[in-house]
N, C-alpha and C positions, 0 to 999 in steps of 0.2 A: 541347700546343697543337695545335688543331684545323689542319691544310693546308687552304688555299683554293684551288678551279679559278676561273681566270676564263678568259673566252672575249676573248683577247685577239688579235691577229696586229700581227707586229713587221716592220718597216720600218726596219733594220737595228735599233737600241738603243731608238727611239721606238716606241709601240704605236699602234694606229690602233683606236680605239673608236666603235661607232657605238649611235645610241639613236633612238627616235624618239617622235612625239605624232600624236594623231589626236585630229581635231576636225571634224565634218561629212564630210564626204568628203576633208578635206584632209590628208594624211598630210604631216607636216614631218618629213624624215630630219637629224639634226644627229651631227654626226663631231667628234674629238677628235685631232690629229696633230700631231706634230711633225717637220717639214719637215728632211732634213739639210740643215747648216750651207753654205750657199754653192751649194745648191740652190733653183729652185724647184719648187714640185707642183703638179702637176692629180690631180683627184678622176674617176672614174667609179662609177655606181651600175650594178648588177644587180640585175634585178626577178624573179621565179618566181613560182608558183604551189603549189611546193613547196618546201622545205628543199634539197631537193638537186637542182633541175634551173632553171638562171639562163641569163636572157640577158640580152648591153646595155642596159642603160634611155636613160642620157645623159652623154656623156664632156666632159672637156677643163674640167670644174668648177673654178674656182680660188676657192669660198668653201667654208667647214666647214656649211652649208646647203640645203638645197633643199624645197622645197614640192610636194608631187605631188598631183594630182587626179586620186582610184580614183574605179571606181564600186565598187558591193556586194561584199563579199567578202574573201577573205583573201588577203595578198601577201608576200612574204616578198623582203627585202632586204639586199644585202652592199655595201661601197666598196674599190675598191683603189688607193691611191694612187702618184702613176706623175709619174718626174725623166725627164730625156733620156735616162738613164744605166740606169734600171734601174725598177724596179715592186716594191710592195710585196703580202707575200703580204693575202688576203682580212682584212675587218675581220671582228667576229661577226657573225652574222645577226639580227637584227630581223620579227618579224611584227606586219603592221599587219592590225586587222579594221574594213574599214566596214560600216556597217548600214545 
């Protein structure tokens, strides 16, 4: 049987997956997480230009959602999801291309 990698990051036993859709210039980022029990979560996104060099986009998200208007180009995007208590490590990255 074949092993599978996936680009997952764990927030303690929950994984936090992110995906996204472009449609005109609108990049919709949509996240997959499961909040621990008795906790609540805030989202932040991180915006780049590359793969490896991110900064803040827009913190304190409490939807699995967001809507962002690029202009031309290529952007690359991570969520880490964050309790009073603690932060979870980065989701996978995502690149969106507008034309």
């Amino acid at each position: 049987m074949k092993e599978q990698t996936l680009s997952r990051a764990y927030f303690g036993s929950t994984g936090l997956v992110l995906d996204k859709s472009v449609k005109g210039s609108t990049v919709t980022l949509n996240w997959s997480h499961i909040c621990p029990i008795g906790e609540s979560c805030t989202y932040e996104i991180e915006r780049g230009i590359s793969k490896w060099s991110f900064s803040s986009y827009k913190t304190g998200i409490a939807t699995l959602q967001e809507s962002i208007t690029e202009s031309r180009g290529t952007c690359y995007y991570r969520v880490k999801a964050s309790t009073l208590n603690s932060q979870s490590d980065y989701s996978n990255v995502v690149s969106a291309r507008v034309r």
